[in-house]
C-alpha positions in Angstrom: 3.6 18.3 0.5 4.2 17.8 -3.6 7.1 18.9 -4.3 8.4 19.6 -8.3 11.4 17.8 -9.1 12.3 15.5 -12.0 11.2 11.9 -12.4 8.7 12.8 -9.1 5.5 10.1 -9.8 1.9 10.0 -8.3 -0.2 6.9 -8.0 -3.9 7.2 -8.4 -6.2 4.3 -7.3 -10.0 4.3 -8.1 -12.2 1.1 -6.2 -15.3 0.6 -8.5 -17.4 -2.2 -7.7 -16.1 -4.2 -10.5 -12.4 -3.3 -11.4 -9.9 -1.1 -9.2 -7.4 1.0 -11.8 -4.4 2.2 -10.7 -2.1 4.8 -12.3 1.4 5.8 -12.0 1.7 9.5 -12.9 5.3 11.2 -13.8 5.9 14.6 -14.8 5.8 13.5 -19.0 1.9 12.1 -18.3 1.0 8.7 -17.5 3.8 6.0 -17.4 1.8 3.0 -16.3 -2.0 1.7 -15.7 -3.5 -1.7 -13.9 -6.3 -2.8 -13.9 -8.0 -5.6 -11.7 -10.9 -7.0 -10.4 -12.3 -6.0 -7.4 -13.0 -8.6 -4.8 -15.7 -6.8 -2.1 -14.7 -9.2 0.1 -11.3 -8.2 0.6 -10.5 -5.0 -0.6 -7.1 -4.6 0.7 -5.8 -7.5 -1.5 -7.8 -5.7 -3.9 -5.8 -2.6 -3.5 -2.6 -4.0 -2.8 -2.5 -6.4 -5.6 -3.2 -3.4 -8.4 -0.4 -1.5 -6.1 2.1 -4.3 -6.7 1.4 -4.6 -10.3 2.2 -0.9 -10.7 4.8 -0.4 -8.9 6.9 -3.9 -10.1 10.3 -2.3 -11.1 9.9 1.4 -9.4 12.0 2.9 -7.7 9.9 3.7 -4.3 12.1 7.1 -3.6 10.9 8.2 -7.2 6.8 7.9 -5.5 5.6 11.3 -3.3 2.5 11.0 -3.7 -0.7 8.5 -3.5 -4.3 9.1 -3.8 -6.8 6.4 -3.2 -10.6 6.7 -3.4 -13.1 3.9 -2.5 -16.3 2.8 -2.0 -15.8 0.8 1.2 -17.5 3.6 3.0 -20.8 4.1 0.7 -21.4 0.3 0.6 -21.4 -0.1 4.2 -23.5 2.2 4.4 -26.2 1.0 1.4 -26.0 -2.3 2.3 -26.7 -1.7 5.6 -23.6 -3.4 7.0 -22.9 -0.9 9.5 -21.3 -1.9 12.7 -23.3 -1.2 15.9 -22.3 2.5 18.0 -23.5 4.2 20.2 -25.1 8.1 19.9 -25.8 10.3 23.0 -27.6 13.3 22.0 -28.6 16.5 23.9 -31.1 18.9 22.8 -31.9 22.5 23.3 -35.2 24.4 23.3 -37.3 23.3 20.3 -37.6 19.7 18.8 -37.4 16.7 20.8 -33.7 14.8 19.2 -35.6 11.5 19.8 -37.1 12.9 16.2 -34.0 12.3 14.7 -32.9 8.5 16.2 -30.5 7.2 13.7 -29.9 3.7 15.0 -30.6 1.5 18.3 -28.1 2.4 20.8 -29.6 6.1 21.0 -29.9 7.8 23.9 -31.4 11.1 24.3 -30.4 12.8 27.3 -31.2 16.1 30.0 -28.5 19.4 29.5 -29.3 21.7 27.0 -28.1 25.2 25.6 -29.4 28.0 23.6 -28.3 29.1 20.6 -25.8 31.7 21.5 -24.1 29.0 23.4 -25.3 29.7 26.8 -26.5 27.1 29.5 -29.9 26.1 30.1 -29.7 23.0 31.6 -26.1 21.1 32.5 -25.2 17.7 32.2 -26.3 14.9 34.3 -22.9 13.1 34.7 -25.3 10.1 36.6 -27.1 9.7 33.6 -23.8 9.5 31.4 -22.2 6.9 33.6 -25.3 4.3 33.2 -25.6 4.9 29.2 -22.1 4.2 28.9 -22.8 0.9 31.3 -25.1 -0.4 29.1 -23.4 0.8 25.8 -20.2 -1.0 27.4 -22.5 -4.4 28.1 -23.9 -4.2 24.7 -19.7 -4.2 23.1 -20.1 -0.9 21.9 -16.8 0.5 21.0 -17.1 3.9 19.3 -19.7 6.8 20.1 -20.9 9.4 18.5 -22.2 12.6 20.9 -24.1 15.5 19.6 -25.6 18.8 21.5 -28.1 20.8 19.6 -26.1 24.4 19.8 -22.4 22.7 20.5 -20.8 24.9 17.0 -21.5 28.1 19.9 -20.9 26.1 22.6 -18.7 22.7 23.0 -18.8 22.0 26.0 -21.7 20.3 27.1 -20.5 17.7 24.5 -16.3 17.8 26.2 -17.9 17.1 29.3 -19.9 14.3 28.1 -16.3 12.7 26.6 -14.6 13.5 29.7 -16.7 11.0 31.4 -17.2 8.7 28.5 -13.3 8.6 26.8 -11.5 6.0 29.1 -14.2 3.5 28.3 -14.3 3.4 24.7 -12.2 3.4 21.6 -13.5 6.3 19.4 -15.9 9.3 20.5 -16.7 11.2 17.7 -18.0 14.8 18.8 -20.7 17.0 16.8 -18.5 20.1 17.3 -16.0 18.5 15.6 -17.5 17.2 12.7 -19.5 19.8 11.0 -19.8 23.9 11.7 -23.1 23.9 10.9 -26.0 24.3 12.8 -28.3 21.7 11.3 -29.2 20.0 14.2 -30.3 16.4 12.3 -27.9 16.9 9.6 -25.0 17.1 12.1 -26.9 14.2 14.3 -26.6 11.9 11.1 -23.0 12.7 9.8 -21.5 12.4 13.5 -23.4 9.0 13.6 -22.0 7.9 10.1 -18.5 9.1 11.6 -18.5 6.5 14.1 -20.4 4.0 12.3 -18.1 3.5 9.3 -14.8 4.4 11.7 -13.8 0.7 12.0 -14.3 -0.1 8.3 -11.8 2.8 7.3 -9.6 2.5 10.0 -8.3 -1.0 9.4 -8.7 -1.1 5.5 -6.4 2.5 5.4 -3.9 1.1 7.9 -3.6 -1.9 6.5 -2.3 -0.4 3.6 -0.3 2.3 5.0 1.4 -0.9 6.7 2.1 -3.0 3.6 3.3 0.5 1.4 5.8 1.1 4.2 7.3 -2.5 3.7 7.5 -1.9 0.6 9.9 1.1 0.9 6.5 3.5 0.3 7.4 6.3 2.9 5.1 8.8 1.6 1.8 11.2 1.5 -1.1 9.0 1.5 -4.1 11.3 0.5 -8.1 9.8 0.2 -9.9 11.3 -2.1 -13.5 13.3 -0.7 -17.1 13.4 -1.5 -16.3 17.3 -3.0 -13.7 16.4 -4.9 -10.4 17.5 -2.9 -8.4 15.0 -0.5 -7.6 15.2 2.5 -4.7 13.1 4.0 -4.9 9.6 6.1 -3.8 10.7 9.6 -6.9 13.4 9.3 -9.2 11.0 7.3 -9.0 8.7 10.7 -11.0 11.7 13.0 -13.3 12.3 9.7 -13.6 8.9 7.9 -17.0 10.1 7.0 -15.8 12.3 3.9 -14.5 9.6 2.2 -18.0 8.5 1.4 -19.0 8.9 -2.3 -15.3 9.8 -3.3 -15.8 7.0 -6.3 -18.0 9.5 -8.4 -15.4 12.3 -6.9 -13.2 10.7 -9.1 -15.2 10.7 -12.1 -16.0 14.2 -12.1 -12.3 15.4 -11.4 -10.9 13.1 -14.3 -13.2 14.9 -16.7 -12.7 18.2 -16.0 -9.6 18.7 -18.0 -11.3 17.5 -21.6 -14.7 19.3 -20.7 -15.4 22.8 -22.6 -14.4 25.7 -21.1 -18.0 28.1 -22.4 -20.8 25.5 -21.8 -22.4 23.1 -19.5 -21.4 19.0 -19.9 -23.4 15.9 -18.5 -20.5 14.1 -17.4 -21.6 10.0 -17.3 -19.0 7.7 -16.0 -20.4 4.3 -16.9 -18.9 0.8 -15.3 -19.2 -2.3 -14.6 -21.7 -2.3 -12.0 -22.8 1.6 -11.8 -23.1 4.7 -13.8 -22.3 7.9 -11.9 -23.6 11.1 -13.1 -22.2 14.7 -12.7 -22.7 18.2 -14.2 -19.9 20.5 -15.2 -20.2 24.7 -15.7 -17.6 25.8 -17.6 -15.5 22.7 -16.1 -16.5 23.8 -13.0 -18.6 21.1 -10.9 -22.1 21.5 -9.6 -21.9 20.9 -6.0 -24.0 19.9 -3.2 -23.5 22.7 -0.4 -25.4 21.6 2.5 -24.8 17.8 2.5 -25.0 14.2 0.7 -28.3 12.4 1.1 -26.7 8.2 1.0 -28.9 5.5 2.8 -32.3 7.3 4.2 -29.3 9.8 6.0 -29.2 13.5 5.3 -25.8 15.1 6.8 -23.6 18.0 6.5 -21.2 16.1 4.4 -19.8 18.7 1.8 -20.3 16.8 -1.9 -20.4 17.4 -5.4 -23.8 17.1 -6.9 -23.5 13.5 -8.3 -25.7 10.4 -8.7 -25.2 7.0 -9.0 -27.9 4.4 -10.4 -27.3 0.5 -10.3 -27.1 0.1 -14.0 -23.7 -0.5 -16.3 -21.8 -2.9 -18.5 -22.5 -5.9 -16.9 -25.6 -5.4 -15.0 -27.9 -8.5 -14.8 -30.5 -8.9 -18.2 -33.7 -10.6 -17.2 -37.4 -10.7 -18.7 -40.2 -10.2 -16.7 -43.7 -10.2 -17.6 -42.5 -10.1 -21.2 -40.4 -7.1 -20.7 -36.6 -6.4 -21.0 -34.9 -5.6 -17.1 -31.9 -4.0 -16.8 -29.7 -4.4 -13.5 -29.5 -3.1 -10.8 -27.6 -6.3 -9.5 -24.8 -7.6 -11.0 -24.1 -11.3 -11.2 -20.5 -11.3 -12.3 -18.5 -10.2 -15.9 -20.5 -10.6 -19.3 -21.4 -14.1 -20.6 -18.7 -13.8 -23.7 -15.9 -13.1 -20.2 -17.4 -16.3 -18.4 -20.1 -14.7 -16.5 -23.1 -16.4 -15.7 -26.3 -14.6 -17.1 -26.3 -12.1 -19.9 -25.3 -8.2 -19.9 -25.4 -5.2 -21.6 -21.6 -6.0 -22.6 -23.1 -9.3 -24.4 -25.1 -7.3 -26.2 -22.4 -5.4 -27.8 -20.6 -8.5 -28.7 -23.8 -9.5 -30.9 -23.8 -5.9 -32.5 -20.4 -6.6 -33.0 -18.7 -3.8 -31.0 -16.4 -6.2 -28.8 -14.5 -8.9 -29.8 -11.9 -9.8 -27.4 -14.4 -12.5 -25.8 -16.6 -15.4 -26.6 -19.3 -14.2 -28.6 -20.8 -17.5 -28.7 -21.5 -17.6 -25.2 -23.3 -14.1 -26.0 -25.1 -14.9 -28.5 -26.7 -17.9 -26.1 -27.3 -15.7 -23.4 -29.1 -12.9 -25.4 -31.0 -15.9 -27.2 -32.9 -16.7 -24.0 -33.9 -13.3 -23.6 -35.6 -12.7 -27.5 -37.1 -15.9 -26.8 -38.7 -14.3 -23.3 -39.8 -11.2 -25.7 -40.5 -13.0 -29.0 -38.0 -11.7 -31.2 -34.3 -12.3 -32.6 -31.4 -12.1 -30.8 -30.2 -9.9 -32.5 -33.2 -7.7 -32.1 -33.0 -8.3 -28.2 -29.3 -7.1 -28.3 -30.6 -4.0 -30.0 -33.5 -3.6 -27.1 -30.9 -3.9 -24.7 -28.7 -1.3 -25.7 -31.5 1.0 -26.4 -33.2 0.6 -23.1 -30.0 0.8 -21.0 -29.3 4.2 -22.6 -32.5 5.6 -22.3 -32.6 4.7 -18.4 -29.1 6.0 -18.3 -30.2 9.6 -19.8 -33.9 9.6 -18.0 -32.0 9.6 -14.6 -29.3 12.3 -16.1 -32.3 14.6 -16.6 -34.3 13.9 -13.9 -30.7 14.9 -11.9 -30.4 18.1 -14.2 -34.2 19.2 -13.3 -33.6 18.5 -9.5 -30.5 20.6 -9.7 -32.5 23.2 -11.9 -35.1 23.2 -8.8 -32.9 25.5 -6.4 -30.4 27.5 -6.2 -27.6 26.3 -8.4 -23.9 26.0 -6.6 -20.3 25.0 -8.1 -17.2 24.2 -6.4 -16.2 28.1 -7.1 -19.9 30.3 -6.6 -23.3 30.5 -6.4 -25.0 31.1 -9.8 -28.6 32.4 -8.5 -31.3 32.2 -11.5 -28.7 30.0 -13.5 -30.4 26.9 -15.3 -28.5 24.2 -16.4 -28.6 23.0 -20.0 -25.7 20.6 -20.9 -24.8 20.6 -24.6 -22.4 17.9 -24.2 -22.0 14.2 -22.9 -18.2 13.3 -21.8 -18.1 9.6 -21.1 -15.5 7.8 -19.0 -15.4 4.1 -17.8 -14.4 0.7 -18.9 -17.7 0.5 -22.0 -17.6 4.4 -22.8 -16.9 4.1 -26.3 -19.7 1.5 -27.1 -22.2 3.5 -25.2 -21.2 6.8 -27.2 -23.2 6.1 -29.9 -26.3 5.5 -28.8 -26.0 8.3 -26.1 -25.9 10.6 -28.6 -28.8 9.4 -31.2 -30.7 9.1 -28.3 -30.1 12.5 -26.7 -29.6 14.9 -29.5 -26.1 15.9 -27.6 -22.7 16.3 -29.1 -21.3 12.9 -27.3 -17.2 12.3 -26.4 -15.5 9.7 -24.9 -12.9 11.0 -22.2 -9.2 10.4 -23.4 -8.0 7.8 -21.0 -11.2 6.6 -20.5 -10.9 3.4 -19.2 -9.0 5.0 -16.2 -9.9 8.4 -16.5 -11.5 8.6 -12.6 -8.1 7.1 -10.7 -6.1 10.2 -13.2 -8.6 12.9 -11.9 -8.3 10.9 -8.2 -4.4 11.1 -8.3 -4.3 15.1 -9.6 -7.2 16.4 -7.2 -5.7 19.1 -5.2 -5.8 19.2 -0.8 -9.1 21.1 -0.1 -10.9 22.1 3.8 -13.0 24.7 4.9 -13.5 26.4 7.8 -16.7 28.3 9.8 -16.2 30.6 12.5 -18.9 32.2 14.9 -18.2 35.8 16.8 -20.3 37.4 19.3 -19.2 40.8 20.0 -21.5 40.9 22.9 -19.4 38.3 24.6 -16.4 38.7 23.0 -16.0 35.3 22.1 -14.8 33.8 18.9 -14.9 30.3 17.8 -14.5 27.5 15.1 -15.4 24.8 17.2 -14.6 21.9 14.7 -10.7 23.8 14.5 -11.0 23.3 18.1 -10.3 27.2 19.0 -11.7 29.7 20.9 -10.8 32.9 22.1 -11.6 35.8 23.3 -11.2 39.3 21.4 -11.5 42.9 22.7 -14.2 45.3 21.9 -14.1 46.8 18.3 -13.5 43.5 16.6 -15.0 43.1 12.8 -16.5 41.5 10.6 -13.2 42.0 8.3 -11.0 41.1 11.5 -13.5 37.6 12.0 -12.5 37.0 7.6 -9.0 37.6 8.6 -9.1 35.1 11.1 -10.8 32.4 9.2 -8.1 32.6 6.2 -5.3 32.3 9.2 -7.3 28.8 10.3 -8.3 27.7 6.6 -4.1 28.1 5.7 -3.5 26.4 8.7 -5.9 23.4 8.6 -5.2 22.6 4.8 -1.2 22.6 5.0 -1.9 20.3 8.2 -4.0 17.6 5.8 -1.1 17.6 3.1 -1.8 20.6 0.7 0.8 22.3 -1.4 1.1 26.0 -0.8 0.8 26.5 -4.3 -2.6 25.6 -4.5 -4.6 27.2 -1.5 -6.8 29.2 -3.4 -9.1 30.6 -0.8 -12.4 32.1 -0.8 -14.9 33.3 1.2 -18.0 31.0 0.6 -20.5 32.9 3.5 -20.3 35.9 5.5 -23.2 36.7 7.9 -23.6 39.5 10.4 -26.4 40.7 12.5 -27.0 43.3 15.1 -28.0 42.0 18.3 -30.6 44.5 20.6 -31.7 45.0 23.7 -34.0 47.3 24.4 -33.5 49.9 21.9 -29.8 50.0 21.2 -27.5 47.5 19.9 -25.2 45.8 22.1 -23.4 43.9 19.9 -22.9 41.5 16.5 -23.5 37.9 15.8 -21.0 37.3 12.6 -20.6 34.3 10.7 -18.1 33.6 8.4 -17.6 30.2 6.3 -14.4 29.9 3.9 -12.5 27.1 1.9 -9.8 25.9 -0.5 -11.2 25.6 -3.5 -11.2 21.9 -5.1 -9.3 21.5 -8.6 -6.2 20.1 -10.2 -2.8 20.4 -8.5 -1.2 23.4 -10.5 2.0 21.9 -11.1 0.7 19.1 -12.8 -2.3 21.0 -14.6 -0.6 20.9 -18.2 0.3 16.9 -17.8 -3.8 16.7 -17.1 -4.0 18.4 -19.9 -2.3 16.0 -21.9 -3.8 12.9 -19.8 -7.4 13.5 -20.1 
């Protein structure tokens, strides 16, 4: 828990695919910032060389607080570097789950229940005990297991990892990992669970291990794909929501310096990427149902963001006598020692750079007016020009898409709203040499981010603890549950809709001070509330209620005005 005392610092550490920043927050703004190259290889040296760098003359007992966010997750995932596991997956009445096969080691199996959480079919325990045989053969060592209605009834899935848990390392279990009843959604996130499980588990630890030696005996937090963090020890049962926490970061270091009365395109342009975000009222847009990352659609909470493979040192080719821009990158810019040319070379021949070797720019971009028949310095012009306009085409194609459905923040649902940003805030190592051309290209009012060159590990290391929590009642069978909390009781006749809220808050309090949050900053609301009359015959025998509530992401409040002064 943060606690407000003098000389208290956080540490903020954002893993881009080309630099990692690191800052060292105290309560009179930001005292210290690294920056270094990130090796995708090894990303814990990565991490633990910017963290030594930082830290080199602090006092550890000073340090109560550290936020990372990375992109080990997502690139495992888009690269398709996924380690093997195994998915067991039980339906009930309606689609057959072999629909929805996420990988090779899927089995779809007999026991079934409806959907309010009764059993239609039970488990064959025979037919567990040979899956897990040949998933044990194969060297599979962490398991995902999903049953269609398991949010109203777990236990077709417990029994399942009763017989399954001495033989493996990690079961991850439907019920556990989302409260919603999207049967293929939750099929997909409990897969990527236990597929990117390993990956997290060693890079995290391996950290938490080398911060301890150092004297580092505090809160580790990971920043999430909506913009709150959650802390290690729960990150390990839910590695999944650290996927897409690097645009996280961008959107929550811009909020402090975006208006408070209009909508911002917020653009947060790197080395390797530009990730794209919209802000209401410094609010962010968010994606509700789930993130869509590598063919998989899950139930993983998200702001509305988009990355594209474009940024300052994306690879500049000519092909059929036409400019291409990225999306791979090769190395740093050609004037930095990289090996092809970039849009970053460009701007050395336009003259907007010149710590670097502008010869070696003006060689690379040479080759490329030769391949277009023009001037280099023409070519360096084209460059720019084309970058930004791909840059802005995929900002407004993201606008439209958002613009196609009802639009959601972080805070509400703003039915019939339509999104219209006014204003471009740009963060990210080449922010201000794309500001510019951003904003004779787009007709908006362009700004470049105060700290912008480290602007996403600020808004990483200020992000405040966020969860949420969905709960089910059936007043019929006096049951209540939140399956992924892991409770269930039972209630007496009479119980409410306003008794089922109550109850929810009670969890939602409980489940964010158990990740790390401060008390201070469990803003609560209700996000759904459902209730329908269940009949037989021609009277009503009871109520099906729903209720879904959260913390809502931000800025920790004790350190809102230093943001203000940050960002």
């Amino acid at each position: 828990m943060i606690k407000t005392k003098e000389n208290s610092m956080i540490v903020g550490l954002d893993v881009g695919g080309t630099h990692t920043d690191v800052v060292l927050l105290g309560n009179e703004g930001l005292l210290k910032e690294i920056k270094v190259l990130t090796d995708s290889s090894d990303l814990y040296r990565t991490v633990l060389t910017g963290l030594e760098k930082l830290l080199e003359g602090v006092e550890p007992a000073k340090i109560n607080r550290i936020v990372l966010s990375t992109t080990l997750t997502t690139n495992a995932i888009v690269q398709k570097k996924l380690p093997q596991v195994g998915m067991i997956v039980s339906s009930g009445p309606g689609i057959d789950p072999k629909f929805f096969c996420t990988n090779s080691h899927y089995f779809a199996v007999s026991g079934s229940i409806d959907h309010r959480g009764r059993e239609i079919e039970p488990v064959d325990k025979n037919e567990i005990e040979n899956i897990s045989g040949i998933l044990k053969n194969e060297g599979i060592r962490n398991i995902g297991v999903v049953s269609k209605f398991s949010v109203r009834n777990p236990s077709h899935e417990l029994i399942i990892n009763e017989i399954l848990k001495d033989s493996f390392t990690k079961i991850f279990l439907g019920h556990q990992i989302s409260g919603n009843l999207n049967f293929s959604r939750r099929i997909a996130t409990t897969y990527l669970n236990a597929a990117v499980y390993p990956l997290h588990k060693e890079f995290f630890e391996a950290v938490n291990k080398s911060l301890k030696e150092k004297g580092l005996m505090v809160p580790i937090h990971i920043l999430k794909a909506d913009g709150g963090t959650m802390s290690f020890e729960s990150s390990i049962d839910s590695p999944g929501r650290t996927i897409l926490s690097g645009p996280a970061a961008s959107v929550m270091g811009s909020i402090a310096s975006a208006p408070d009365e209009e909508e911002s395109l917020v653009l947060d342009i790197g080395g390797t990427t530009t990730d794209m975000a919209v802000l209401i009222n410094r609010i962010p847009v968010l994606e509700p149902l789930g993130i869509r990352l590598g063919g998989y659609k899950t139930l993983i909470r998200s702001l509305e963001t988009r990355s594209i493979g474009l940024g300052g040192d994306s690879v500049v080719k000519v092909e059929d006598g036409k400019i291409n821009i990225g999306p791979e990158r090769a190395g740093p810019a050609m004037a930095y020692g990289g090996p092809v040319p970039t849009p970053t070379d460009a701007f050395f021949v336009m003259k907007h750079i010149k710590n670097g070797d502008k010869k070696k720019s003006i060689e690379g971009l040479k080759s490329i007016a030769k391949g277009i028949g023009t001037s280099y310095e023409n070519a360096a012009h084209e460059i720019v020009d084309q970058t930004c306009r791909k840059i802005l085409e995929e900002a407004q194609d993201m606008i439209n898409l958002i613009n196609r459905k009802p639009v959601y923040t972080i805070h509400e649902i703003k039915e019939g709203y339509h999104v219209k940003p006014k204003k471009i805030i740009v963060l990210g190592g080449p922010a201000p040499h794309f500001a510019e051309y951003l904003e004779k290209l787009s007709g908006y009012k362009v700004s470049v981010a105060p700290r912008w060159k480290v602007a996403n590990a600020i808004g990483a290391a200020l992000a405040r603890t966020t969860c949420e929590v969905t709960l089910f009642a059936d007043t019929e069978q006096k049951i209540v549950a939140a399956p992924e909390e892991r409770f269930s009781i039972s209630v007496k006749e009479g119980f409410t809709k306003d008794d089922a809220v109550e109850k929810a808050f009670d969890l939602l309090k409980q489940k964010a001070l158990q990740r790390g949050a401060n008390i201070d900053d469990l803003e609560m609301e209700i996000l759904e509330d459902l209730q329908f009359n269940m009949i037989r015959g021609f009277y009503t025998t009871g109520k099906n209620i729903r209720i879904k509530v959260q913390v809502k992401p931000g800025l920790i409040h004790e350190y809102e005005s230093i943001a203000e002064r940050l960002l």
